[in-house]
N, C-alpha and C positions, 0 to 999 in steps of 0.2 A: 297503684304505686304507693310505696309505703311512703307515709309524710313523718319528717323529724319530729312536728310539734304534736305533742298530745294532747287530749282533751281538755288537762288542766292547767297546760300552758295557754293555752285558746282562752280560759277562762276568762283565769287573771288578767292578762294583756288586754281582753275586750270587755272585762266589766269593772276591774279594779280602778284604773285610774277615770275612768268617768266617775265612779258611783266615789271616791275619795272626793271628786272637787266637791260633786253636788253633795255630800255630806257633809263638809266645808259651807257651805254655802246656809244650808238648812240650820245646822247648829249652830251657827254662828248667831242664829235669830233664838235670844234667850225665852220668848214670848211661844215658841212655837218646838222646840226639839223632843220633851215629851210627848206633846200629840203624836210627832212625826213617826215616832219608837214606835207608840204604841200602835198606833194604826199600820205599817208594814211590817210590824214583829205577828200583827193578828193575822193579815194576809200571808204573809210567807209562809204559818202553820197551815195555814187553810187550803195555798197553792200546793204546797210539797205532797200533801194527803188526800186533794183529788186527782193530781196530775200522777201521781205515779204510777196507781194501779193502771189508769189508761195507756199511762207511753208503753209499760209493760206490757201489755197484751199487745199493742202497735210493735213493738220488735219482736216477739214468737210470732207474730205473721210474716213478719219480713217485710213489713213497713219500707223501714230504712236501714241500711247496715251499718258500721263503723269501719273504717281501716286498720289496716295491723300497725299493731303496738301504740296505738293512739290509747285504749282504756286499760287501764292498771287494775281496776277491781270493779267490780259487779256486784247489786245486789237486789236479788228478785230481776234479773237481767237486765236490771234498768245500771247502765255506766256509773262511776261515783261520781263522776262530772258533770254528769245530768241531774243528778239530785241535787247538785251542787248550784246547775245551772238555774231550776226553778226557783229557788231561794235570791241566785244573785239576780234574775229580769225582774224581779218581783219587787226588790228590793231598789236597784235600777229605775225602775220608773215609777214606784214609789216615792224614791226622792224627786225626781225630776217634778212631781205632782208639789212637793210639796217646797220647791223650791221657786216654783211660779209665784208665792205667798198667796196660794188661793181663800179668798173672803167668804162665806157659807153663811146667807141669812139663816137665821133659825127660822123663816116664815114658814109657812109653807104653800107653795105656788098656786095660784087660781089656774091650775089647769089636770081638773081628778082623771080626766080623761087618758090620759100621758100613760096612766097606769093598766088599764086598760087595752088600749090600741098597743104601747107597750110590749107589752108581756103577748100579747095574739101574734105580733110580729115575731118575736121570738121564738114562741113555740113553733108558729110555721114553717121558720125557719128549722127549728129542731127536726120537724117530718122532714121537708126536704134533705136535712142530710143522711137521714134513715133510709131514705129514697135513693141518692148516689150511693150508699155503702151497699146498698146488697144489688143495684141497677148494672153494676159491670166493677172489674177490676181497677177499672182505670179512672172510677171518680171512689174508690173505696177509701184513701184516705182521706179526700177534700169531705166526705160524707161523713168520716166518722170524726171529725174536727168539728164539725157544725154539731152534731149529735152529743159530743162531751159538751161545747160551750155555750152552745145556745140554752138549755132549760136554768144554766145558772143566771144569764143574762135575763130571762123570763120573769126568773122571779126575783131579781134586782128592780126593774120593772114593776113588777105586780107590787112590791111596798113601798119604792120609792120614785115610782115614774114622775110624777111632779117635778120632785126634787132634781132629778138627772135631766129632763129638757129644759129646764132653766137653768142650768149648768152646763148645754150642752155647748158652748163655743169654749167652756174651759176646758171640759173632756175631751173635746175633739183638739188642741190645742199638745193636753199632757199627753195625750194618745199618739200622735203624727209623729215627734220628736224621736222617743226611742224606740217606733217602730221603726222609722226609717234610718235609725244608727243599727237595728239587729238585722235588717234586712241585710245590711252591708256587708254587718261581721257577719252571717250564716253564708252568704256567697261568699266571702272568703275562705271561709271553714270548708266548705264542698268543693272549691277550686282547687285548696289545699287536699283534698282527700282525707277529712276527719270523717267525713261521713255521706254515704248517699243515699239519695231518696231511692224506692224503690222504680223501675221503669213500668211494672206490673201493675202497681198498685193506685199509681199517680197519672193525669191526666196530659202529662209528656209539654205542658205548657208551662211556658218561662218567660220572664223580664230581667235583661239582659244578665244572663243565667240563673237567674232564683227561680224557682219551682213557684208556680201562685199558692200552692198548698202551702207552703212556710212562708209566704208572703200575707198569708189570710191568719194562719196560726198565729204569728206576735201581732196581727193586729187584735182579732179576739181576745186573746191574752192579756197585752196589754188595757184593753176597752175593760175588761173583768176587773182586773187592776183598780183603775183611775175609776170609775164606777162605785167600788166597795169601798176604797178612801173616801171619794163625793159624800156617801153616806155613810161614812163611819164619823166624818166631820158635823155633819146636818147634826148627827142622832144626838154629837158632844155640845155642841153650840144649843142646841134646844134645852140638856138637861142640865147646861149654865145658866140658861135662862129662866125656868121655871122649874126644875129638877127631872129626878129618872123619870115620873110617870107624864109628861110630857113628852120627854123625849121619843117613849116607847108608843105610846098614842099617835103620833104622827105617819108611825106605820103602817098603823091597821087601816084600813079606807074605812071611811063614813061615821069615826069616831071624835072628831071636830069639826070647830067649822075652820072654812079657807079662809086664809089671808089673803087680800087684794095687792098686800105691799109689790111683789114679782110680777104685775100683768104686764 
């Protein structure tokens, strides 16, 4: 069935006025509006430029479809609403991170381990979803979801694992909120008929109609998100602290010593 609203009305409606108040909200704090810029202006370049080439190759499979007359323009088959879309989730819960007024010691955490265990978890995760994408049709997209986001998660991990488990009741905090506000608008969007998953390709399982596959997607999404903020924050707070070469030091493992201040 053909739905009146298009892609770009879906947008607006579902990212504008959230992402206005919490803009409102963030800028309004004169101590904190640049970081805020700067660290979602860096993300958003980074989300639009690895997610594309992937969603694109996820629709010439036939991933997912869209409905007629929902997309206006196309490019590299990816809808102009979904380029549009990575930019505003990214942006979205980047403010939402940054309107927690989250606090980021410069320390850095007694716990080198985090980095390690870390990053193994993520990688394994990476095989397994290597494992559903070519296992059957019907875990091919949930596998090739884990296969995009898991090795970036890995190595978020592998330099900043410290950093992130001692953050993690703030991550898990900025992460829940506008997953579970996209969860909503994406069942709306598929009830509406902007778009559907494929039945071939997905694992035919649902919570009270969202696919787990796009219920797993903006969680990963967002967790990459709130993650590469965590430590775009660390990396600025350290190089206030004792300048760049500190800052950059913190990343590499086993080039300082640990701080006890976080146990």
């Amino acid at each position: 069935m053909t739905s009146p609203v298009t892609y770009l009305d879906f947008l607006i409606a579902a990212l504008g006025p959230p992402a206005l108040a919490l803009g409102a909200v963030v800028f309004a704090r004169r101590e904190r509006p640049s970081r805020a810029a700067a660290g979602i202006g860096a993300l958003v370049c980074i989300a639009v430029s690895y997610t594309a080439p992937w969603d694109s190759y996820l629709i010439g499979r036939g991933v997912w479809r869209y409905g007629d007359g929902v997309v206006a323009a196309r490019f590299a088959r990816v809808p102009l609403g979904e380029w549009l879309f990575f930019a505003g989730q990214t942006g979205l819960t980047g403010l939402w991170y940054y309107a927690l007024a989250p606090r980021i010691d410069p320390a850095l955490p007694a716990s080198p381990d985090a980095r390690t265990v870390g990053a193994a978890v993520w990688a394994a995760l990476a095989v397994v979803g290597a494992a559903l994408a070519v296992a059957s049709d019907g875990t091919y997209y949930l596998g090739m979801t884990l296969v995009w986001a898991a090795p970036v998660a890995a190595f978020l991990w592998a330099v900043g694992g410290p950093v992130l488990w001692s953050a993690r009741r703030l991550v898990a905090v900025a992460v829940a909120v506008p997953s579970a506000y996209l969860w909503a608008a994406d069942r709306f969007a598929i009830g509406r008929g902007l778009w559907t998953i494929s039945a071939d390709h997905s694992t035919g399982l649902a919570v009270l109609g969202l696919p787990i596959e796009e219920a797993v997607f903006f969680v990963l999404t967002n967790l990459l998100v709130v993650q590469g903020l965590v430590l775009f924050d660390w990396t600025l707070a350290r190089a206030a602290d004792r300048g760049a070469g500190h800052a950059v030091e913190g990343l590499v493992p086993g080039t300082m010593r640990v701080s006890r201040r976080w146990r």
